[in-house]
Every structure is written in C-alpha cells, then in structure tokens.
C-alpha positions in Angstrom: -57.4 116.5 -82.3 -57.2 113.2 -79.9 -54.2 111.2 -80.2 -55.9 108.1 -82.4 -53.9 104.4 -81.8 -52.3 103.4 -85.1 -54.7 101.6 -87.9 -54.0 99.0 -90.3 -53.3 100.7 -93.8 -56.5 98.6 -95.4 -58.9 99.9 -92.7 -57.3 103.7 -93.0 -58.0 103.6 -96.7 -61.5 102.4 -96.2 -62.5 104.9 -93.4 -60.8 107.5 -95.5 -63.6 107.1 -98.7 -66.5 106.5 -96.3 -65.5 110.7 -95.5 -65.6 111.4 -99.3 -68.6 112.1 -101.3 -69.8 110.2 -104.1 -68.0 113.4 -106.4 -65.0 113.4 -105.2 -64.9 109.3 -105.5 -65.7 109.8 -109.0 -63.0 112.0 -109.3 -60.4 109.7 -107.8 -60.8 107.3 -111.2 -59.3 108.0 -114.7 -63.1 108.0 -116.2 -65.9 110.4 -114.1 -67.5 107.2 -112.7 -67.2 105.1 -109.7 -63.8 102.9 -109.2 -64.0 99.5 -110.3 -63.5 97.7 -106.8 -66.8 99.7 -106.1 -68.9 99.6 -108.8 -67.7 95.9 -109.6 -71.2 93.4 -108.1 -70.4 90.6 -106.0 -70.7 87.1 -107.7 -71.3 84.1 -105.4 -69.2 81.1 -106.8 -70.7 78.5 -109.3 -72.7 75.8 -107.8 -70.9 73.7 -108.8 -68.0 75.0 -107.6 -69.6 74.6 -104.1 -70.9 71.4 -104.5 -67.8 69.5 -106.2 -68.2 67.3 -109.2 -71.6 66.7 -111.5 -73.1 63.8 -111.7 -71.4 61.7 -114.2 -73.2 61.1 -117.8 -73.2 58.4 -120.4 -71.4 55.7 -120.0 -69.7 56.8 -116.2 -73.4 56.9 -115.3 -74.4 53.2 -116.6 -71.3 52.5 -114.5 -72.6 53.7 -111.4 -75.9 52.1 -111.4 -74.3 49.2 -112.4 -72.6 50.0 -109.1 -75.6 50.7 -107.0 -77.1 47.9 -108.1 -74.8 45.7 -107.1 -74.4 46.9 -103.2 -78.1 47.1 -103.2 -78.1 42.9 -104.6 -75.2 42.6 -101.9 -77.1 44.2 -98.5 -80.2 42.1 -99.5 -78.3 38.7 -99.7 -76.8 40.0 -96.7 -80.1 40.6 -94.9 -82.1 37.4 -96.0 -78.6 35.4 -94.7 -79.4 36.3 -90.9 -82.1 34.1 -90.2 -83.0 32.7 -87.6 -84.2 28.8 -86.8 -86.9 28.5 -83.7 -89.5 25.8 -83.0 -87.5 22.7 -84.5 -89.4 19.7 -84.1 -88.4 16.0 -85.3 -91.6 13.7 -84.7 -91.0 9.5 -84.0 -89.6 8.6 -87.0 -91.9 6.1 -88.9 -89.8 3.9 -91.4 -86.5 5.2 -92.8 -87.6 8.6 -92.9 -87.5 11.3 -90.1 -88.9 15.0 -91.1 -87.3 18.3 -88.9 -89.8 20.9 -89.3 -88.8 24.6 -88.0 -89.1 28.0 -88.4 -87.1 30.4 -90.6 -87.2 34.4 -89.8 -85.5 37.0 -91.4 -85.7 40.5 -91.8 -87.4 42.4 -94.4 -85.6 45.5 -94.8 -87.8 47.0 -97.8 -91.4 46.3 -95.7 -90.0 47.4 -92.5 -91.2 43.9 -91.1 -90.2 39.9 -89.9 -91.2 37.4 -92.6 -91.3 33.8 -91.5 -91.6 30.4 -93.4 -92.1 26.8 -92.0 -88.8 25.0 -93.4 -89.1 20.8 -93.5 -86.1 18.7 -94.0 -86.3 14.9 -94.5 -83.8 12.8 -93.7 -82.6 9.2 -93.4 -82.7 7.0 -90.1 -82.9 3.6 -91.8 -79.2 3.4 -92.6 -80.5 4.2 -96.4 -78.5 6.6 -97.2 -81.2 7.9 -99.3 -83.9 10.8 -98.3 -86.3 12.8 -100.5 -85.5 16.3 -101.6 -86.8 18.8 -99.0 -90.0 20.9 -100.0 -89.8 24.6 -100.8 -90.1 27.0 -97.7 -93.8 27.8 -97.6 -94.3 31.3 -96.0 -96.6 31.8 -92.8 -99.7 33.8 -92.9 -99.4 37.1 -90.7 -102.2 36.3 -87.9 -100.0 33.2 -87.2 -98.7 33.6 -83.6 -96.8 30.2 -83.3 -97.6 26.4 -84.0 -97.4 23.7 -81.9 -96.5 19.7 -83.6 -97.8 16.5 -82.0 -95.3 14.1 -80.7 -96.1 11.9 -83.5 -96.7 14.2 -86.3 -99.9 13.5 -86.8 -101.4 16.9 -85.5 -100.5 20.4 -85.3 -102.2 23.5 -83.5 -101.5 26.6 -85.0 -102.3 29.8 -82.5 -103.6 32.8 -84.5 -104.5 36.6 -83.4 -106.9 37.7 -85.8 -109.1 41.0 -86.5 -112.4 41.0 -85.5 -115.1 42.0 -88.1 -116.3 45.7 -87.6 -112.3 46.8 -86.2 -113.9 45.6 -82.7 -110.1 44.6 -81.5 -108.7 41.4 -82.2 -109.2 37.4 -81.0 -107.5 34.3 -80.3 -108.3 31.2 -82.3 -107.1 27.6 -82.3 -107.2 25.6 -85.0 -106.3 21.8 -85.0 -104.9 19.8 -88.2 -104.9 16.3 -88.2 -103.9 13.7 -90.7 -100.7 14.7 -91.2 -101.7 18.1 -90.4 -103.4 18.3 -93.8 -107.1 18.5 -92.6 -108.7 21.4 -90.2 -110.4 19.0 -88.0 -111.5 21.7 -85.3 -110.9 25.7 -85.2 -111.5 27.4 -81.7 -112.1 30.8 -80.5 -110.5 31.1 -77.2 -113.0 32.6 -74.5 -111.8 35.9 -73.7 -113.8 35.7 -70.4 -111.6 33.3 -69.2 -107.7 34.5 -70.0 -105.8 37.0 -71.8 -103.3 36.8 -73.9 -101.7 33.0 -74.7 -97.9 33.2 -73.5 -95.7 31.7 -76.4 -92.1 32.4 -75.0 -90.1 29.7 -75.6 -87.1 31.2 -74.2 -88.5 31.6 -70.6 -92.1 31.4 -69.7 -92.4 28.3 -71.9 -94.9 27.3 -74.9 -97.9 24.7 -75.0 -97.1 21.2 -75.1 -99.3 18.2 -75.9 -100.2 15.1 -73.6 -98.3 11.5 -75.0 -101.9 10.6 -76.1 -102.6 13.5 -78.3 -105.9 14.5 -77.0 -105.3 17.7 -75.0 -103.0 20.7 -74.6 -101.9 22.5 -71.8 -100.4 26.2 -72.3 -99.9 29.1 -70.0 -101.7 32.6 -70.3 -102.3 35.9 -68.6 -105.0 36.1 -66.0 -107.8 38.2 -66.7 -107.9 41.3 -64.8 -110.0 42.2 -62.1 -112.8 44.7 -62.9 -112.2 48.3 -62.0 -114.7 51.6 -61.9 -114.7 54.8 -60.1 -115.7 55.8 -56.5 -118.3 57.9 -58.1 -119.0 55.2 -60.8 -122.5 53.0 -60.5 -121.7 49.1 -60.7 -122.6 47.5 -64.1 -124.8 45.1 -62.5 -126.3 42.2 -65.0 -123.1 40.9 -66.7 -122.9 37.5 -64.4 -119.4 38.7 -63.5 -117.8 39.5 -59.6 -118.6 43.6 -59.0 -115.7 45.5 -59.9 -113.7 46.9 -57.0 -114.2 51.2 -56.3 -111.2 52.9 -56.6 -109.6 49.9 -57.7 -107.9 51.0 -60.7 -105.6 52.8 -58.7 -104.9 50.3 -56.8 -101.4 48.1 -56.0 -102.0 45.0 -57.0 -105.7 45.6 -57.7 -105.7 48.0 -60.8 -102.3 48.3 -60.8 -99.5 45.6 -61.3 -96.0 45.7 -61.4 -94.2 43.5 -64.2 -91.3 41.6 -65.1 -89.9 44.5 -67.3 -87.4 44.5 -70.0 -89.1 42.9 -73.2 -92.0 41.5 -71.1 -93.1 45.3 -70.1 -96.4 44.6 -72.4 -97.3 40.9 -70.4 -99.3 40.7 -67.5 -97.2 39.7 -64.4 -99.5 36.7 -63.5 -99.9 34.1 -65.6 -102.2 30.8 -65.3 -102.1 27.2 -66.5 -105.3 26.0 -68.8 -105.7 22.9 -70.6 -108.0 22.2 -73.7 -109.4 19.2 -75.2 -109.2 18.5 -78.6 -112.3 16.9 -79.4 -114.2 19.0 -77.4 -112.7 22.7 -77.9 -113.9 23.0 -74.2 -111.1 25.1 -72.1 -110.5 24.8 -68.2 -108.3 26.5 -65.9 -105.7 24.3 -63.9 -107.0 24.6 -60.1 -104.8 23.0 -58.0 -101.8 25.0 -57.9 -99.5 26.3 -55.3 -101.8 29.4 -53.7 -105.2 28.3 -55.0 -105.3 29.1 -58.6 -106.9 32.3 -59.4 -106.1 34.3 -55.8 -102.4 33.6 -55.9 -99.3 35.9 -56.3 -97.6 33.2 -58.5 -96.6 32.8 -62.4 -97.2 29.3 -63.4 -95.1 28.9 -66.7 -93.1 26.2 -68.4 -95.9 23.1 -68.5 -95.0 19.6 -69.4 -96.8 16.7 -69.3 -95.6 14.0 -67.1 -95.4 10.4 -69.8 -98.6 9.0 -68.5 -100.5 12.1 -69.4 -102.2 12.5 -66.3 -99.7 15.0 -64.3 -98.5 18.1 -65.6 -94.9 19.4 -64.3 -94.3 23.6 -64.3 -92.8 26.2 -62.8 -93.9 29.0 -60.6 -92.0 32.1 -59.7 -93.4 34.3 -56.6 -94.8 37.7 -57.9 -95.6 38.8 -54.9 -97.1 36.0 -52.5 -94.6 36.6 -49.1 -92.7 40.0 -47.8 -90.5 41.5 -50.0 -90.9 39.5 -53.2 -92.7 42.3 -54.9 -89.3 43.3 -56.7 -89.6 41.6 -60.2 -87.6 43.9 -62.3 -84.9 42.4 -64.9 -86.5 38.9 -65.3 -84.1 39.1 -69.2 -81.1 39.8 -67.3 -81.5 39.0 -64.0 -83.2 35.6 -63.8 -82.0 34.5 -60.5 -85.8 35.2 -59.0 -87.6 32.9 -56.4 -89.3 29.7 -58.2 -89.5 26.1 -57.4 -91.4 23.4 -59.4 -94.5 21.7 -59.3 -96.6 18.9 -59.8 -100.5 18.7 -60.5 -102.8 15.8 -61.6 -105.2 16.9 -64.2 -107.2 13.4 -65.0 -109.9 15.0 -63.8 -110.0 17.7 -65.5 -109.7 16.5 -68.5 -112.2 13.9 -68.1 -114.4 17.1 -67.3 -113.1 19.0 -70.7 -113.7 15.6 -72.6 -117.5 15.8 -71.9 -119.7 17.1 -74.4 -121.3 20.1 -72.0 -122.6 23.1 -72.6 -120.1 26.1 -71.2 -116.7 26.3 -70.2 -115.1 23.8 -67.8 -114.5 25.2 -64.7 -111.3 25.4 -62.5 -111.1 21.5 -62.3 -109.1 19.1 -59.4 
C-alpha cells in the first residue's frame, strides 16, 4: 500500500462507509435497518424562519397602516410643497387694486407628470390697506404651451400644441382673449409653411412680448428646414415650394445641423423673429436682420419692443456665420458664445400684417 497523508477523523469515517455495503451498514445499528444520520431526510428550515417575522395581525396591523398612511399623506404634502412660480405678471394698476398673475408647477408623483395652475393674487396700491381675497388656483388645460398678458391686462394670448384630427401630428394655435381676458376674440392656426416650433424659453432664448399699443406680437421660432430627397429621388414638382436639394439630407448645414445641446438637443439651432397682428391673425417674418433673414447663420432670440412700438430690440448669437463659430455646444453651461444686439424697425410690416389680404405677409422691411 502507498503511504496516504493523514485525513481528518470526519472524512476517514465517511470514506470508510462509502467502502461498506448497504448490509453491513445495517449491521453497524442496534435494529437491522439503516442508521439514523442516514436514513433521517433533510428538512429545509421554516419559511419563516428564513424570512424573519410575519406580518403583524389585528390591531399591530391597523397600526401599521395607520403608519403607511401617514408617510404616504407626508411625501405628498412634501411633493405638492416644491412648486415652482414662472411667468409673473403685474399689469398697470387701475384704482387701488393691482392683480400678480403667475404660474404654479408641481410634480405629480401618482400620474408620473407636471400639473400647472394660473395663481392671481390681488393686492393694495392705494394705501387701502384693504384687497379682495385671491381666487382659487384654476388648473391649466394640457395643450397649453405658455400664455402671454398684455401690458395693461386687458388681453392675453395663450399658445397651444394641439392634436390634429385623424392622429395626423399635432398644430400650433393662438388664441387671443380680450376684455379682461374673458372673451375669445380671435383663435389662430399658426402656418406651418412658414416656421416651426414657437420658442417659449424664458430663461434664454426669450418668450413673445406685446407692442405698448396692444395690437401685435412679436415671438421667436425655429426656421423651417430646407427640403431634402435622394440623388436617386425625382423632385416633387407642383407644391409652389424651392426644389429640395439632392443629397442634401446628408449634408452639413443643409440636411444636417449642429445644435446648442444640453436641454435644447430637440430645438432647431436657427431661430427667426415673426410678428402677428391681432386683428388680422396675418403672420410675417422679420426681414431686416443682421445676415438677411432667412439665409443667415444667426439665432435671433430675446425680442422686445422698443416704447414707441415701431422698433423691436433682440439678440442674435452666430451659429455659424464667420470661421470657426460652428462650435455651439454647452449653450446651459457655457453661455459665454458670440452675440451682440440689434435693432429693427417693423412699422412697415405691421402696417402690411394690419391689412386685410388674402395670404401670409411676407418677409417685410
């Protein structure tokens, strides 16, 4: 026999039965049957040995949902406690009585989604001392994008996005309240022809403002894009449009564009100035702008109208219109880009917008 190294006792005795047969093991016990360690079954532990204590019952269980209840009631005052305030307006004050309207966000943890409500607030700037109680929060509708108060008052324009009939995409619509913005005095369906998406960023790019007379807004939005097809595509001819460009989707600067990232990532990079006119609806493009208008590398953002309504004062950052100014990345953090600030007359424009004409206005001044 080999020399074998030395073996624990507790493994010797187990390699010594393996060697046995199933007689002699019987044998080996006080009764002709098996030993107990080996005919003994294995029992897992109690569940709820593994998994600790049960659930409590009677009144520990009210107690706990008492309990639950209570966090839960706690979280959701929590929640509806971070709001936030944006769009505060405070019209002239007429009498003794000035009105801040704004808006009021906050979360909704349960829908997974922002609720907002238009909050008014009167108060006293006649020296009073006295002010009527403020109105209950009244909750805005979904398709709501943003709303837009007169100097006065007097007239609001609310900015929707709504569905199209049919699930054919969605549209921008204007609608202007007057009196007190409690009469729908005109609804407008912005021309998609014309722009893209109204900008409503009051943080950067700016919002739309209204002249001192109340007759006309002027707002920034994305410029359309320039049609595309393939090299091996035929030209839709017939649409009254410019023929797209071949191979132009493809294209820097053509098809493709490069944008002011962060949270603008879903924004064009270009935006344009247009003005409307209220008692018209009628819509025209802001011409005479650094560049040209329509051809230039430039974001035209920021508008506001000069206090004898017939200049409009904006901003414009170069996207691209001189070497090495394509690099727009970071506008959220890193704002320091190339801009400078303009002034444009639009009297004539909206003298154009203000006639009753069939079609849009063009490009006026």
């Amino acid at each position: 026999l080999l020399p074998m190294p030395p073996t624990p006792a507790p493994r010797l005795v187990v390699l010594l039965l393996s060697c046995l047969s199933p007689t002699r093991l019987c044998a080996l016990g006080s009764r002709p049957e098996s030993p107990s360690f080996l005919r003994r079954p294995h029992r897992p532990p109690a569940l709820g040995a593994m998994l600790g204590p049960t659930a409590p019952t009677g009144p520990r269980a009210a107690a706990h949902r008492r309990d639950d209840a209570a966090e839960a009631a706690a979280f959701s005052n929590a929640a509806s406690a971070a709001v936030v305030l944006s769009d505060a307006h405070v019209p002239l004050p007429s009498g003794g009585t000035a009105l801040l309207s704004c808006l009021r966000s906050v979360r909704d943890v349960d829908g997974d989604a922002t609720r907002r409500f238009l909050c008014s607030v009167p108060f006293d700037v006649g020296g009073t001392g006295r002010a009527p109680p403020p109105p209950p929060l009244a909750e805005l509708h979904a398709s709501e994008r943003a709303r837009y108060m007169s100097p006065s008052g007097e007239k609001v324009a609310v900015l929707r996005e709504e569905s199209v009939r049919g699930g054919a995409g969605t549209r921008q619509v204007v609608e202007i309240w007057t009196e007190s913005c409690q009469r729908l005095y005109r609804r407008l369906v912005l021309p998609a022809e014309l722009h893209g998406k109204v900008c409503h960023d009051p943080g950067w790019f700016g919002r739309a403002v209204w002249n001192p007379q109340e007759t006309a807004l002027c707002y920034s939005a994305e410029r359309s894009p320039l049609k595309t097809r393939s090299f091996f595509a035929a030209d839709a001819a017939g649409d009254g449009g410019p023929p797209a460009v071949a191979g132009g989707q493809h294209t820097w600067g053509v098809g493709k564009e490069e944008r002011w990232g962060e949270r603008y990532a879903d924004m064009s990079p270009l935006l344009d100035l247009y003005c409307l006119s209220v008692a018209t609806g009628r819509v025209g493009r802001l011409g005479n702008v650094p560049g040209g208008g329509e051809g230039t590398r430039r974001t035209l953002g920021q508008p506001v109208f000069a206090p004898c309504g017939t200049h409009v004062a904006y901003t414009a950052w170069n996207a691209g219109a001189g070497p090495g100014d394509a690099r727009r990345l970071g506008m959220t953090y890193c704002f320091q880009r190339p801009c400078a600030l303009h002034v444009s007359p639009v009297r004539a424009l909206l003298d154009a917008l203000g006639r009753e004409e069939d079609g849009e206005a063009a490009a006026g001044e």
